[in-house]
C-alpha positions as CSV (number, residue, x, y, z in Angstrom):
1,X,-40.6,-12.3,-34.7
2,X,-42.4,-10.4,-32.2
3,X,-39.1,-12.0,-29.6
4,X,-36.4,-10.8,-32.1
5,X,-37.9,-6.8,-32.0
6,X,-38.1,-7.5,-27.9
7,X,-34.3,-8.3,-28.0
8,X,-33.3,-6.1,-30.3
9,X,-35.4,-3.0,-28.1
10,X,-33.8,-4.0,-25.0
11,X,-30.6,-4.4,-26.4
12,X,-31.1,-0.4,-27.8
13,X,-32.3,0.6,-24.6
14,X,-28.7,-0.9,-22.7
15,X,-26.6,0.8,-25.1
16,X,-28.6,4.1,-24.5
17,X,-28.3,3.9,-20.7
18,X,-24.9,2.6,-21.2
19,X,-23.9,5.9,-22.7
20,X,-25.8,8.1,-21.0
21,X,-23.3,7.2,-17.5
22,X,-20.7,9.9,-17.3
23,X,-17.5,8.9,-15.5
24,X,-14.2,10.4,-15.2
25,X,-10.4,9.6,-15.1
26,X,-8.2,10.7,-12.3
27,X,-4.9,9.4,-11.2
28,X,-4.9,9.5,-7.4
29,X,-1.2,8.8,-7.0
30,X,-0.4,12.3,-9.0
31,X,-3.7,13.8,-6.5
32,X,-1.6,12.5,-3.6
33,X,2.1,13.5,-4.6
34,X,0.8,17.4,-5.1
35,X,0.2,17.1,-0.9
36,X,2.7,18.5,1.1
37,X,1.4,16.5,3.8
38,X,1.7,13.7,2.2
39,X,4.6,14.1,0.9
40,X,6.2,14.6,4.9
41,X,4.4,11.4,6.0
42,X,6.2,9.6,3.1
43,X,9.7,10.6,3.7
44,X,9.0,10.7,8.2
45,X,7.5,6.9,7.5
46,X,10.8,6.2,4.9
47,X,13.3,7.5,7.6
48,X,11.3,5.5,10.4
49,X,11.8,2.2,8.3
50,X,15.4,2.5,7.4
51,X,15.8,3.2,11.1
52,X,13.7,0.0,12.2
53,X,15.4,-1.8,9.8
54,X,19.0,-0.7,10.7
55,X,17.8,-2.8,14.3
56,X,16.7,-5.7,13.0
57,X,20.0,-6.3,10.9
58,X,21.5,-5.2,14.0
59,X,20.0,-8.2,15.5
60,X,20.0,-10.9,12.4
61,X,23.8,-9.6,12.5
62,X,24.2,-10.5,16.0
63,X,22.7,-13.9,15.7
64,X,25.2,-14.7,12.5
65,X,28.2,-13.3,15.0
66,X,27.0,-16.1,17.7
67,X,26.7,-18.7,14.7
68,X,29.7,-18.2,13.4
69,X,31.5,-18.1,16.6
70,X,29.8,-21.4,17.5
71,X,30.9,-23.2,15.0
72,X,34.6,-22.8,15.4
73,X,34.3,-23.9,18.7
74,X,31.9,-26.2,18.2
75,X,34.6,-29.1,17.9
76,X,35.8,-28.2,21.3
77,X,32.4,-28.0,23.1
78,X,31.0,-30.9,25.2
79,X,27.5,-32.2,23.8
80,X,26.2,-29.7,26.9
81,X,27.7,-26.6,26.0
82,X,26.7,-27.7,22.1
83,X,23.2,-28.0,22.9
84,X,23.3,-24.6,24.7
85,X,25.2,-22.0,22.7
86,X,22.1,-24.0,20.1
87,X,19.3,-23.1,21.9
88,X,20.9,-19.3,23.0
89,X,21.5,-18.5,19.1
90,X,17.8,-20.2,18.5
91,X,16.3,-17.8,20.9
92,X,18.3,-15.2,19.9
93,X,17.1,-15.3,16.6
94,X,13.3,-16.1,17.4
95,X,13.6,-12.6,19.3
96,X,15.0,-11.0,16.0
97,X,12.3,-12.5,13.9
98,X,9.6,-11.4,16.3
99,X,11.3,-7.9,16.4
100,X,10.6,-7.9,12.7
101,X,7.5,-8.8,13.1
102,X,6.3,-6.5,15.6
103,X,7.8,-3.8,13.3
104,X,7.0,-4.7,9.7
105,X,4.3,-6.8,10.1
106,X,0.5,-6.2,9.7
107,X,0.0,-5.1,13.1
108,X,3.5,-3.6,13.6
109,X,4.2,-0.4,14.8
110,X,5.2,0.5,10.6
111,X,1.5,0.1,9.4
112,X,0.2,2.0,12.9
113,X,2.4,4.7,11.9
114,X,1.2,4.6,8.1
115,X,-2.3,4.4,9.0
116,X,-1.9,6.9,11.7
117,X,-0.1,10.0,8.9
118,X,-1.5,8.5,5.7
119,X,-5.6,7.8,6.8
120,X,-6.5,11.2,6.6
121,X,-4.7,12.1,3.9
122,X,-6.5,9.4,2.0
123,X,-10.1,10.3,3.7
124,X,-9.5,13.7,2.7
125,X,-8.8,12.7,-1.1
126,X,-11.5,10.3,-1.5
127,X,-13.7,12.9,-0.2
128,X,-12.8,15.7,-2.5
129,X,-13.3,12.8,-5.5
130,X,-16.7,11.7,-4.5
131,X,-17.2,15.3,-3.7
132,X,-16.3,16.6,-6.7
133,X,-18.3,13.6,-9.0
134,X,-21.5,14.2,-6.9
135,X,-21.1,18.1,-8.1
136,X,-20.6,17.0,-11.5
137,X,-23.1,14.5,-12.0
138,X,-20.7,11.6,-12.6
139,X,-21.6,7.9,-12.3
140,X,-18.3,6.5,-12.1
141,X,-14.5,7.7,-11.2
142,X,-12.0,5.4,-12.9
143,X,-8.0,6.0,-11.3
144,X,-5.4,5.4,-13.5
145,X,-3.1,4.4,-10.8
146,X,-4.2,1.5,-9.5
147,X,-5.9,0.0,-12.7
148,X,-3.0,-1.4,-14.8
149,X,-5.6,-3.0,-17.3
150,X,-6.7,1.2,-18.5
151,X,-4.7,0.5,-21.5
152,X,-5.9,4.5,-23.1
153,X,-8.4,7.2,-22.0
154,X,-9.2,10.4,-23.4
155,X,-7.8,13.4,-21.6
156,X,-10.9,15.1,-21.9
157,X,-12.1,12.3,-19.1
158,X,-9.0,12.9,-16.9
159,X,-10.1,15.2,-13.8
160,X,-6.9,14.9,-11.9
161,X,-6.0,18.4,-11.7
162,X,-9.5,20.2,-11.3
163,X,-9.6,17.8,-7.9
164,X,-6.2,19.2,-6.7
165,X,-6.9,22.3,-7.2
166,X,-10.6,21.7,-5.0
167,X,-8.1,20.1,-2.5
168,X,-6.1,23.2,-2.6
């Protein structure tokens, strides 16, 4: 008996600190979008990519013009010449895919360029959030954005604006 009124005490005591945390709902992505500077490292790092992009199909585009060519000579090649208009369109396309990848990849010059407009941006939001919750007592700061599982909140938790406007 006297392990049954234990339990059923501590399990009273959780749900009272379980209510007591305050939290609040924010949706980052909208945070970020009202951000002019944001908004310009979006569309510079947009028009940097198609531009990257237009070169590397430049060069996936030349290798396809070498192939192509190849292979309707091909019949009239000796095994020598075969072997290297082969190894020319390899290489050729190894440098295209290593363009790619110095461009696109995780280390490319794209993500040094992301990291290098969007970093601050992002330091400067997630400091007006914990900013703002360490003003307001909160325990927790849920973001709609990236939580696809938040299947309903109450408004009444959703402190999106009141950040943008401390932002502002």
């Amino acid at each position: 008996m006297k392990r049954f009124i234990f339990v059923l005490a501590a399990l009273f005591m959780s749900a009272g600190i379980a209510s007591a945390q305050k939290y609040i709902v924010v949706d980052s992505e909208k945070i970020f979008r009202s951000i002019a500077d944001y908004n310009t490292a979006m569309t510079t790092l947009d028009t940097l990519a198609k531009e990257y992009q237009a070169k590397v199909d430049a060069a996936y585009s030349e290798v396809e013009s070498l192939y192509n060519t190849y292979m309707t000579q091909k019949s009239a090649l000796s095994a020598t010449s075969r072997a290297a208009k082969e190894q020319e369109i390899l290489k050729k396309e190894q440098a295209a895919a290593e363009y790619q990848e110095s461009v696109f990849g995780n280390d490319g010059v794209m993500m040094k360029k992301r990291i290098e407009l969007i970093q601050p941006i992002q330091k400067r939001v997630f400091a007006a959030i914990e900013k703002y919750a360490q003003e307001g007592g909160y325990d927790m700061v849920l973001d709609t954005a990236s939580n696809a599982s938040m299947l309903y909140y109450s408004e009444a938790v959703n402190h999106t604006q009141k950040i943008i406007e401390l932002l502002k």
